[in-house]
Every structure is written in structure tokens, then in C-alpha cells.
ZAMIBA-88569 format. One record per residue: x, y, z of N, C-alpha, C, O in turn. Coordinates in pm, whole numbers, plus 50000, padded with zeros to 5 digits. Example, Ala and Ser with C-alpha at 12.3 -4.5 7.8 and 13.67 -1.06 7.14 Angstrom:
[node [51319; 49431; 50780]; [51230; 49550; 50780]; [51320; 49670; 50780]; [51424; 49668; 50846]]
[node [51285; 49775; 50708]; [51367; 49894; 50714]; [51290; 50003; 50787]; [51341; 50114; 50804]]
This chain:
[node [65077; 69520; 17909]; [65157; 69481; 18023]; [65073; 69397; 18118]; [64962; 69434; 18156]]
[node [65135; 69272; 18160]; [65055; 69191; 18243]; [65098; 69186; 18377]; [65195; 69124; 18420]]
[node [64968; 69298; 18477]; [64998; 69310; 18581]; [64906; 69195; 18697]; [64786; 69179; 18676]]
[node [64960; 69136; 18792]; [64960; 69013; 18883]; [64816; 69133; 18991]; [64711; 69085; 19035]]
[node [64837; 69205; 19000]; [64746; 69269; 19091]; [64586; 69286; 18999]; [64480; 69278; 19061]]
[node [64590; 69304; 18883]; [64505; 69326; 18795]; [64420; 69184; 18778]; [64297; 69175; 18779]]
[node [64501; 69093; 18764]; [64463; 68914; 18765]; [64408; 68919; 18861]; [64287; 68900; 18850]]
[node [64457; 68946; 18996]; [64396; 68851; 19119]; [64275; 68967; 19135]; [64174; 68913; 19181]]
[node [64256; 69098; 19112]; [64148; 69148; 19128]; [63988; 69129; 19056]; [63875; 69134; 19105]]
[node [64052; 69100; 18887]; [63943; 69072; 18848]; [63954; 68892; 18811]; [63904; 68856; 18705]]
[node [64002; 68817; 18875]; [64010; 68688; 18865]; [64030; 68664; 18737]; [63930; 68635; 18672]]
[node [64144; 68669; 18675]; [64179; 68619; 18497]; [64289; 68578; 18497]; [64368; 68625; 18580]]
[node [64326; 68490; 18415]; [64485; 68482; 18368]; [64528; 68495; 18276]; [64442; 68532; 18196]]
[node [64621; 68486; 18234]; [64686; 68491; 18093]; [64628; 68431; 18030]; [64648; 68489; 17923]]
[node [64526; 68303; 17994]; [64454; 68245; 17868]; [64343; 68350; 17876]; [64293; 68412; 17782]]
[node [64321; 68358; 17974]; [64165; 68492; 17958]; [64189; 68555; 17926]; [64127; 68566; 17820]]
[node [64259; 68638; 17939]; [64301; 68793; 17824]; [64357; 68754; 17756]; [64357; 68851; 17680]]
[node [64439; 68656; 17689]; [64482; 68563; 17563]; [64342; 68579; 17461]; [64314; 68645; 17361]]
[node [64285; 68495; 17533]; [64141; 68471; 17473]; [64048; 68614; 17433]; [63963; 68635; 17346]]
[node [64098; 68685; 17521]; [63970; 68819; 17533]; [64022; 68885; 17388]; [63949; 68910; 17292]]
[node [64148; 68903; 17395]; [64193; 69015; 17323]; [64170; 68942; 17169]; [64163; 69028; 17081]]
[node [64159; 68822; 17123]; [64111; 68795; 17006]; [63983; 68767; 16970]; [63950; 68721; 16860]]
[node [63877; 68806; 17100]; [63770; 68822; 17120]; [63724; 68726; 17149]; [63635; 68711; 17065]]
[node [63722; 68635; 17220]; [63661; 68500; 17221]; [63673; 68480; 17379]; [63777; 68504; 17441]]
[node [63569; 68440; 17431]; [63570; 68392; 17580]; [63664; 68230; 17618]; [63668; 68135; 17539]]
[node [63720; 68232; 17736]; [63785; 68084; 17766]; [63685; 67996; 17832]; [63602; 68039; 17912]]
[node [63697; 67860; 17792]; [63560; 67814; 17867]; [63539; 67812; 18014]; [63434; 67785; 18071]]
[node [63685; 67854; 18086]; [63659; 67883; 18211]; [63537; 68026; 18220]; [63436; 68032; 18291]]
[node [63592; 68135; 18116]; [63485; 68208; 18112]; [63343; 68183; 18139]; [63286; 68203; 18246]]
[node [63281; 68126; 18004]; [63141; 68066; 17945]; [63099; 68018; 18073]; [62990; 68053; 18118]]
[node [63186; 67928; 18147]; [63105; 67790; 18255]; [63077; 67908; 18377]; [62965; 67907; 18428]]
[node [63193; 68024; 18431]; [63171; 68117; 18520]; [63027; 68241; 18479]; [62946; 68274; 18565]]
[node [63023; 68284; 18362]; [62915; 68334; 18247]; [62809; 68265; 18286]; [62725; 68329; 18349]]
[node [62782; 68112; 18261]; [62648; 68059; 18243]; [62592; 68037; 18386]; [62473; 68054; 18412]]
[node [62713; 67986; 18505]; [62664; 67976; 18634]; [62621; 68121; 18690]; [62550; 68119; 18791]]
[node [62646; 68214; 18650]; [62605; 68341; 18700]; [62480; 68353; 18652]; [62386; 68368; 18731]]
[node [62462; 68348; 18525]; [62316; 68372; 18445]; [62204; 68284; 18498]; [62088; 68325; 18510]]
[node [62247; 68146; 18533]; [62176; 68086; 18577]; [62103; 68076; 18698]; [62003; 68006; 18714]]
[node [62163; 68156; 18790]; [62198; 68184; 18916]; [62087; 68312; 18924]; [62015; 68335; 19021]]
[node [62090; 68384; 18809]; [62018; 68537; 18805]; [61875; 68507; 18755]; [61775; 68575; 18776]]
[node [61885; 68396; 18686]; [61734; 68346; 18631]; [61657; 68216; 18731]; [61540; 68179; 18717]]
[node [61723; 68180; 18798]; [61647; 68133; 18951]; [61579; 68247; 18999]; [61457; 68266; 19004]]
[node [61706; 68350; 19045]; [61601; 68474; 19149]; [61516; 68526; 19086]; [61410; 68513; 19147]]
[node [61498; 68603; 18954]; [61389; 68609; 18839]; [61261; 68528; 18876]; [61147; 68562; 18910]]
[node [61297; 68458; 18865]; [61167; 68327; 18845]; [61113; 68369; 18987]; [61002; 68421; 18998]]
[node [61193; 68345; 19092]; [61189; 68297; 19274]; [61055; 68433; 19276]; [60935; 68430; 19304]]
[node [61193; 68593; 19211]; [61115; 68734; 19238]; [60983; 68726; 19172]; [60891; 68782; 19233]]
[node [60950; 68660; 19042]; [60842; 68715; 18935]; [60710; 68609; 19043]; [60595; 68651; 19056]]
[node [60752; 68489; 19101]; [60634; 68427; 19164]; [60612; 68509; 19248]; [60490; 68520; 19242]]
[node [60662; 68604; 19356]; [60611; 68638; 19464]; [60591; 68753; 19452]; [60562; 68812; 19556]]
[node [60602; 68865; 19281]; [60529; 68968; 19298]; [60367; 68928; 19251]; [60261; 68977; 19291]]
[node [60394; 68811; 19143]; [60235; 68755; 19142]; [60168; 68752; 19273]; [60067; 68820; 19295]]
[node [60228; 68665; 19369]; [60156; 68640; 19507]; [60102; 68748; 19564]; [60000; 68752; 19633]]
[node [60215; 68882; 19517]; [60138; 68994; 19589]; [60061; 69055; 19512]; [59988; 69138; 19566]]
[node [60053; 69045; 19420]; [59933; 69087; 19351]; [59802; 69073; 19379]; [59711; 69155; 19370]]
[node [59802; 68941; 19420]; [59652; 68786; 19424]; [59671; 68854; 19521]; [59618; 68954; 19471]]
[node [59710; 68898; 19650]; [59689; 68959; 19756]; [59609; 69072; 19762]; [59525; 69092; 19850]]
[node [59637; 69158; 19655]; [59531; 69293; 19605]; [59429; 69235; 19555]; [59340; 69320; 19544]]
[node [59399; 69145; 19522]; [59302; 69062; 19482]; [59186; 69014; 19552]; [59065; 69024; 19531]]
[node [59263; 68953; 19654]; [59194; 68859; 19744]; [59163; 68970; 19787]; [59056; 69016; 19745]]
[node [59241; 69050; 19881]; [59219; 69214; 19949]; [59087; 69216; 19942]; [59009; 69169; 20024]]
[node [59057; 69286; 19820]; [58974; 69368; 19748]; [58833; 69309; 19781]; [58735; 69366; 19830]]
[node [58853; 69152; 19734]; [58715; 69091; 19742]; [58646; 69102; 19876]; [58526; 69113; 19902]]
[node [58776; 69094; 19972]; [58697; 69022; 20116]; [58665; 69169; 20184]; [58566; 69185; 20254]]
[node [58762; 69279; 20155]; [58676; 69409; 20173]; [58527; 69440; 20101]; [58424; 69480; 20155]]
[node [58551; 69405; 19951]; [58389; 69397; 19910]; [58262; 69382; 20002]; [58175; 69463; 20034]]
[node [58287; 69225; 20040]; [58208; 69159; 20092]; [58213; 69193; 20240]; [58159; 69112; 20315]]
[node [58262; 69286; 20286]; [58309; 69324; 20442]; [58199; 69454; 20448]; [58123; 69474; 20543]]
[node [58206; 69533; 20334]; [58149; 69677; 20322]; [58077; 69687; 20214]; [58113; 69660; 20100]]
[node [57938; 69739; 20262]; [57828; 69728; 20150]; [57788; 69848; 20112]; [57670; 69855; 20080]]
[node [57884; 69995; 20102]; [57906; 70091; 20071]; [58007; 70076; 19907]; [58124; 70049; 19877]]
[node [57846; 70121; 19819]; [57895; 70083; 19690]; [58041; 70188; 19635]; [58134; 70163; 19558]]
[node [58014; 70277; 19693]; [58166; 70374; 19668]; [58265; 70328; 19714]; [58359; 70360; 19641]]
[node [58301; 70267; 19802]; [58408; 70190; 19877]; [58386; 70068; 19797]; [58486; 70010; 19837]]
[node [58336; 69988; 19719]; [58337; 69888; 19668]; [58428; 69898; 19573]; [58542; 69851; 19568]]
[node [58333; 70004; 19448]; [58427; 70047; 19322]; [58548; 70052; 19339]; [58633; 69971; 19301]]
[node [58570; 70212; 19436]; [58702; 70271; 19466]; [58842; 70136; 19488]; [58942; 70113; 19420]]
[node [58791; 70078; 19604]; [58908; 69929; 19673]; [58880; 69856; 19541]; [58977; 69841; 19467]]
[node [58786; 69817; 19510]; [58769; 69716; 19383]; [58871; 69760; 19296]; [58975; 69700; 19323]]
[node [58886; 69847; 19195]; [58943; 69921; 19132]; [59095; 69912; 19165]; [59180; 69834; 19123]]
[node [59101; 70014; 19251]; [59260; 70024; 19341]; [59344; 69875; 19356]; [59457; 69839; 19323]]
[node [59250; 69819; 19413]; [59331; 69707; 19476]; [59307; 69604; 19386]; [59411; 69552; 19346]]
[node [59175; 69545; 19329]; [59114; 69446; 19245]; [59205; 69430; 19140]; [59267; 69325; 19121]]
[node [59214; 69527; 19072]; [59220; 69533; 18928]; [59392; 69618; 18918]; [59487; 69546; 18888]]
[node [59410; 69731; 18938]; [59554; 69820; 18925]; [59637; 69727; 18985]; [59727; 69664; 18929]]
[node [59596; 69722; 19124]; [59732; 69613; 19187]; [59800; 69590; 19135]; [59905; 69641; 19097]]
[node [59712; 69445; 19114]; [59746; 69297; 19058]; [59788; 69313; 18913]; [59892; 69254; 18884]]
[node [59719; 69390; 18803]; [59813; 69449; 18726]; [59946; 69490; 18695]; [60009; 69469; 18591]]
[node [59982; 69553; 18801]; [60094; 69610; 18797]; [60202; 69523; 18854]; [60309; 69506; 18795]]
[node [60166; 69461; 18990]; [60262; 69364; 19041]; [60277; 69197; 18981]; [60372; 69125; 18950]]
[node [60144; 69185; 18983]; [60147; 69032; 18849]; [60228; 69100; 18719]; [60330; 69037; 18694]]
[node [60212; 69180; 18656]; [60267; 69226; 18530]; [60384; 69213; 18521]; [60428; 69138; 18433]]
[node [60478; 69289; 18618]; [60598; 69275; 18690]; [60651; 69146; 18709]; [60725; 69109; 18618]]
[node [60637; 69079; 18788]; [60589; 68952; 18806]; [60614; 68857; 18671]; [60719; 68807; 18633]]
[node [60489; 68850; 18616]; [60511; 68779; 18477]; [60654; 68826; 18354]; [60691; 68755; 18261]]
[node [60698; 68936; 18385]; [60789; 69022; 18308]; [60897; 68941; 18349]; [60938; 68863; 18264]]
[node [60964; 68941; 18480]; [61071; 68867; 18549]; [61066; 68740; 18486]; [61161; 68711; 18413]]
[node [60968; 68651; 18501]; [60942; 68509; 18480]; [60977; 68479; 18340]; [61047; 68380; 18321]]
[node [60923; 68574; 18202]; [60942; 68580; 18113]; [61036; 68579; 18064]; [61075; 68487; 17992]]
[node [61109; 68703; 18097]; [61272; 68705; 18062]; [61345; 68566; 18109]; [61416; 68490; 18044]]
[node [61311; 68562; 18221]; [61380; 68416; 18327]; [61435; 68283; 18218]; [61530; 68205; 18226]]
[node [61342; 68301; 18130]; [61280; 68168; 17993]; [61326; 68200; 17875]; [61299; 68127; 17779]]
[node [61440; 68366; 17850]; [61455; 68373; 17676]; [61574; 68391; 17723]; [61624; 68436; 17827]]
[node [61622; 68332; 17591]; [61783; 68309; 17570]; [61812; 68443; 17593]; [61749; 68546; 17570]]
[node [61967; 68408; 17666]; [62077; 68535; 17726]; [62197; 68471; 17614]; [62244; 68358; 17600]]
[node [62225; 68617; 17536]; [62356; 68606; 17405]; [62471; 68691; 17506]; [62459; 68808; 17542]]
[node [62564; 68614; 17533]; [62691; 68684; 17599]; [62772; 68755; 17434]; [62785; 68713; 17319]]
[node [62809; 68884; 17508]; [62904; 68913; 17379]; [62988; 69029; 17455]; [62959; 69127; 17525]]
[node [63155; 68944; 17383]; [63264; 69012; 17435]; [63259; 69140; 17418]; [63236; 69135; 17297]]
[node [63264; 69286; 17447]; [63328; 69339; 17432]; [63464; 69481; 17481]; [63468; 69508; 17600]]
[node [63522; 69526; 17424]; [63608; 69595; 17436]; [63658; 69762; 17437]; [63647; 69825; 17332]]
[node [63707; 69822; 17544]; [63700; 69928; 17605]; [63860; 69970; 17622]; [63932; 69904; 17696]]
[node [63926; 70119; 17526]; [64068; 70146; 17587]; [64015; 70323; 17626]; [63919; 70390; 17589]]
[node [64088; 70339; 17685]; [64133; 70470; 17779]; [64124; 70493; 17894]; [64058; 70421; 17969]]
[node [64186; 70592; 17933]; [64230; 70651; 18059]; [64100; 70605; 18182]; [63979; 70611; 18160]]
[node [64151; 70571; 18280]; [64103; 70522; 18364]; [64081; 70681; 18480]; [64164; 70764; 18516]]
[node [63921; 70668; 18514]; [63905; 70800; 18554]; [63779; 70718; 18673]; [63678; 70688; 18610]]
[node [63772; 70690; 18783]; [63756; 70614; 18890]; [63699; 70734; 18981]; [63778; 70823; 19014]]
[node [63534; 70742; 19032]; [63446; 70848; 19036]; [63371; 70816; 19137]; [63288; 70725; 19128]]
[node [63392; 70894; 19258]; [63293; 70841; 19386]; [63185; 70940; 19368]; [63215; 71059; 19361]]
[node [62991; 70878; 19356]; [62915; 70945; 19389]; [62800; 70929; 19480]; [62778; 70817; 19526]]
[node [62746; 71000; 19501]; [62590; 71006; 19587]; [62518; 70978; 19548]; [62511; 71008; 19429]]
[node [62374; 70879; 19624]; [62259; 70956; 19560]; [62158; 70967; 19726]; [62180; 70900; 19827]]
[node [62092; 71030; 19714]; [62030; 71060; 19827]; [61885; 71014; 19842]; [61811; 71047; 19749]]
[node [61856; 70978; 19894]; [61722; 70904; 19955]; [61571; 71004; 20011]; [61489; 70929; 20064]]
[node [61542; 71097; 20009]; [61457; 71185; 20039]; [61325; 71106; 20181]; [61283; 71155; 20286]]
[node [61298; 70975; 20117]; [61227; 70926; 20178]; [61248; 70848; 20287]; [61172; 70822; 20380]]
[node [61380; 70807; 20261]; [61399; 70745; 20391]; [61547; 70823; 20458]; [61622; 70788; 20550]]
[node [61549; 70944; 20366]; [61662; 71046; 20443]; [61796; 70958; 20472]; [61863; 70957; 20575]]
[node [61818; 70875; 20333]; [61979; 70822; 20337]; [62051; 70849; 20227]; [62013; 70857; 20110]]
[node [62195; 70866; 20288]; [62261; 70906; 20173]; [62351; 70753; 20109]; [62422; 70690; 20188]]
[node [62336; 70707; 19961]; [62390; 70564; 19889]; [62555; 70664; 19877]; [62566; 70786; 19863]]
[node [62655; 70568; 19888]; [62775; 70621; 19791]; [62810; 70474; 19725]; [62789; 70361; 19770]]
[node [62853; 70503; 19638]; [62904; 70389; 19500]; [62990; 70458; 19457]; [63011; 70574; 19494]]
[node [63066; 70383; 19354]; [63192; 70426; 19261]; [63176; 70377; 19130]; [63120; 70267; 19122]]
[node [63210; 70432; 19026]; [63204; 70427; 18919]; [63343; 70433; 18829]; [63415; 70533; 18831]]
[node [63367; 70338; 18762]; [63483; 70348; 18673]; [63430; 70371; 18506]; [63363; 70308; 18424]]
[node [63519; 70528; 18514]; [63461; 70576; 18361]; [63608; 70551; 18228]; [63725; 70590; 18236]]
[node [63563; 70501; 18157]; [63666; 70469; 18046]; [63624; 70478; 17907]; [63506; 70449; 17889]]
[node [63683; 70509; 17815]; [63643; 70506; 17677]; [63442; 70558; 17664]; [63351; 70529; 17587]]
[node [63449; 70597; 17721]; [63273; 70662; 17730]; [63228; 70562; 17759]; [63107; 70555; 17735]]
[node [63299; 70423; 17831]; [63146; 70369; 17906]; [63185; 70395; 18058]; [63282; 70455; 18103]]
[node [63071; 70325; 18131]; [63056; 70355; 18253]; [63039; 70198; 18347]; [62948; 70120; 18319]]
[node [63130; 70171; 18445]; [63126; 70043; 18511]; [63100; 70084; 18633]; [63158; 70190; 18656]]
[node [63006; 70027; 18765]; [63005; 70028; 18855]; [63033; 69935; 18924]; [62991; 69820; 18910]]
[node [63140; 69993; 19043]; [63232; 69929; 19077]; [63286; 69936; 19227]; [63220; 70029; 19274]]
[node [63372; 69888; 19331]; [63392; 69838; 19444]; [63530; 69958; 19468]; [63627; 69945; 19393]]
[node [63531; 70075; 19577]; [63556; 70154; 19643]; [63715; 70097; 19592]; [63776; 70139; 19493]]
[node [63762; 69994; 19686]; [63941; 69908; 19652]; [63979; 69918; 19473]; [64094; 69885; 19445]]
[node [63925; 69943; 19405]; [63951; 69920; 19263]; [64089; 70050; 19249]; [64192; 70034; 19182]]
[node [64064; 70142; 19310]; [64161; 70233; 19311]; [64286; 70207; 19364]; [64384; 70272; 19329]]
[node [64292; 70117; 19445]; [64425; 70050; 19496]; [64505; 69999; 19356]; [64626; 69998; 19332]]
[node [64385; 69955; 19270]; [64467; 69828; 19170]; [64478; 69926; 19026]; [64582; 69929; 18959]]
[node [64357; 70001; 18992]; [64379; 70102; 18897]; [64402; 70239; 18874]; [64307; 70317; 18880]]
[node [64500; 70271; 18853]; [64555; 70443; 18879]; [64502; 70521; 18803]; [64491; 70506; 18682]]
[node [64447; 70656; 18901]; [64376; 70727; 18807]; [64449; 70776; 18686]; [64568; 70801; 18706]]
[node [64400; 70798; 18550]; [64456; 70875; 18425]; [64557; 70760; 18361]; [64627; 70788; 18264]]
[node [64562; 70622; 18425]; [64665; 70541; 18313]; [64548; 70498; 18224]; [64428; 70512; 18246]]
[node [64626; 70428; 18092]; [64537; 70443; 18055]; [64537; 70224; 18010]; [64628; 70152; 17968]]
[node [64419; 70197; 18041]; [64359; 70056; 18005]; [64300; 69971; 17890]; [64271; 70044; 17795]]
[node [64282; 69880; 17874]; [64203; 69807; 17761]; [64155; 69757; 17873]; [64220; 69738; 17976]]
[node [63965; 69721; 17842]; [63905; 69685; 17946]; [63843; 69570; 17830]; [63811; 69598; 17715]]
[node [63837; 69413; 17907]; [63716; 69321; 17778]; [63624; 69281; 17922]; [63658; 69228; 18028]]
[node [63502; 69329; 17875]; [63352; 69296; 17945]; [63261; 69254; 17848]; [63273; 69268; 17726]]
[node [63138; 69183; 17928]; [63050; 69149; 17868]; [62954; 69274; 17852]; [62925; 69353; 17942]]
[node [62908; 69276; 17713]; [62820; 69379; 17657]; [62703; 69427; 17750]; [62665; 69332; 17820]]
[node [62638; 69535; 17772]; [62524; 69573; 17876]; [62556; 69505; 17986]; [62475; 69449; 18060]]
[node [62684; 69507; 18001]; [62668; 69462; 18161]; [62790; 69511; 18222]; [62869; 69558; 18141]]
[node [62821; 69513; 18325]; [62938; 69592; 18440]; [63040; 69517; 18437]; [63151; 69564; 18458]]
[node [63017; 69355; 18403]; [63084; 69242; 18443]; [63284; 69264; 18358]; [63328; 69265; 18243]]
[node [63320; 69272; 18440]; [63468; 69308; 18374]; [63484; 69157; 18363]; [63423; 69079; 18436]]
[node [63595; 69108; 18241]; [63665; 68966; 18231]; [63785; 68975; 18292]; [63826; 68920; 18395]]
[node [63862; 69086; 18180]; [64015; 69094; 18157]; [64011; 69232; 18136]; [63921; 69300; 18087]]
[node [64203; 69289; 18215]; [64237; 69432; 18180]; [64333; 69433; 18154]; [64395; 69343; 18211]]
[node [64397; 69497; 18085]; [64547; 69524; 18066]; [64581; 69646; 18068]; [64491; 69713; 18017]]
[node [64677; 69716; 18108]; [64756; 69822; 18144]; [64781; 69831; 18008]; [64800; 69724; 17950]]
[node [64790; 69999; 17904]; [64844; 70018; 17809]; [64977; 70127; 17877]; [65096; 70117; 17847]]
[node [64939; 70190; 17937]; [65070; 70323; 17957]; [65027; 70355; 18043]; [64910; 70329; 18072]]
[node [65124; 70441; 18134]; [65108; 70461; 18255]; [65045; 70640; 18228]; [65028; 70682; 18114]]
[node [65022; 70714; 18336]; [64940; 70856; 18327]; [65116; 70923; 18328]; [65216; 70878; 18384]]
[node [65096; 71053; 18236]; [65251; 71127; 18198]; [65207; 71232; 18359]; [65284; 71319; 18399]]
């Protein structure tokens, strides 16, 4: 059943779920697909340079404390800590982002039916003593995270065909199969 509230929520039309349901993306899809990806592998790149930077920062750190303090235990110790683990860990990071940034991304359709079961939870912050809430839309045993209003457009217990892109949240197209008895 092709519902008009379902379209304008997840932005599709009738060729998109045309398209979805014989598995194949519309190139309005692909061009919305690749500008997103592309979009995610800028900030990648933007993020992986400036955890390097902070790395070279544990770096630099390290040296100019060296040379600040001629207490060989404080040398090792900051040397160590800051010299060497840092920059490790945040360059590593760093180079990881950048890396990925550079290998091919394979989009692949796929497809999700049952009951629509729409799940507000917590998680709590200890350290900075805050509480997150998010929502989650659970269907066919996967799990989408998702925007509080979705419940306006999808009723709990009807039941859906959902087409998304694989490892990812990104909904295309939905269609209504039956309503909840």
C-alpha cells in the first residue's frame, strides 16, 4: 500500500520503491548515496588530519618537556606517555579515518518485513552526569536508529517492508503490508 505520509517522510516515490522492491537503486538514489558518502569521506579525511595533529602534539609535548626537565624519570615516564603511546594511538586513529576515507564504499540494497515495534531508550553518561534519549525502530531483527516523529508516520505492530542500505540506518523506501489486528 502506497502511503503519501511514508514518501514525504522518508523522501521516495513511486520509482524508488518501484526500483527498491526489484532490488535495484534509482539513480536519483545512487547520486543522493554517493553525495552523502562523499560528504562522509571529506569529514574522515578533515577528522583523520587533526587526530594526527594531535598526536604530533604528544610529540612535540614530550620533547620540549624533555628538554625543560633533566629528571631522567620524568623524561622516560612523559617520553613514553606522551612521545610514543599518544601519538600512537591518536595518529593511528587518525591514519585509520584517512584510510578508509580512500577504499571503495559497495552500496547494497537491502530488505526488511515485519511488525514495526518503535523503542525509546537511555543511555546515561556517568561522567558528565547526562542522560542521551534516542529511538530505535526494531523490525524483522534488525535495528534502525531513528527520529522521535517516526511514530506519527509508523504505527506501532503494523506490519512493513523496509529497503535500506546494508550496515547502515539509512532507510530508502517503506511500504505498509497490513495494518496491526
Amino acid at each position: 500500500m502506497i502511503d503519501q505520509k511514508l514518501m514525504d517522510y522518508f523522501k521516495f516515490d513511486q520509482a524508488d520503491l518501484g526500483a527498491d522492491e526489484n532490488g535495484q537503486f534509482t539513480e536519483k538514489q545512487k547520486e543522493r548515496i554517493f553525495k552523502e558518502d562523499k560528504s562522509n569521506r571529506k569529514w574522515s579525511r578533515i577528522g583523520g588530519i587533526v587526530l594526527i595533529f594531535i598526536g604530533a602534539i604528544g610529540l612535540f609535548g614530550a620533547i620540549i618537556a624533555g628538554i625543560g626537565d633533566q629528571d631522567p624519570g620524568f623524561r622516560i615516564g612523559f617520553g613514553i606517555g606522551f612521545g610514543v603511546i599518544w601519538p600512537l594511538i591518536w595518529g593511528g586513529i587518525g591514519v585509520a579515518l584517512i584510510k578508509n576515507s580512500f577504499s571503495k564504499h559497495e552500496f547494497k540494497l537491502s530488505k526488511v518485513q515485519g511488525q514495526v515495534n518503535i523503542v525509546r531508550s537511555e543511555s546515561y553518561s556517568s561522567e558528565h552526569h547526562t542522560t542521551s534519549v534516542y529511538h530505535e525502530l526494531h523490525i524483522g531483527g534488525q535495528e534502525f536508529n531513528v527520529e522521535e516523529d517516526l511514530a506519527d508516520v509508523m504505527m506501532q505492530g503494523d506490519e512493513y517492508i523496509l529497503y535500506y542500505i546494508a550496515d547502515s540506518d539509512e532507510i530508502l523506501s517503506t511500504e505498509l503490508v497490513s495494518k496491526a489486528k
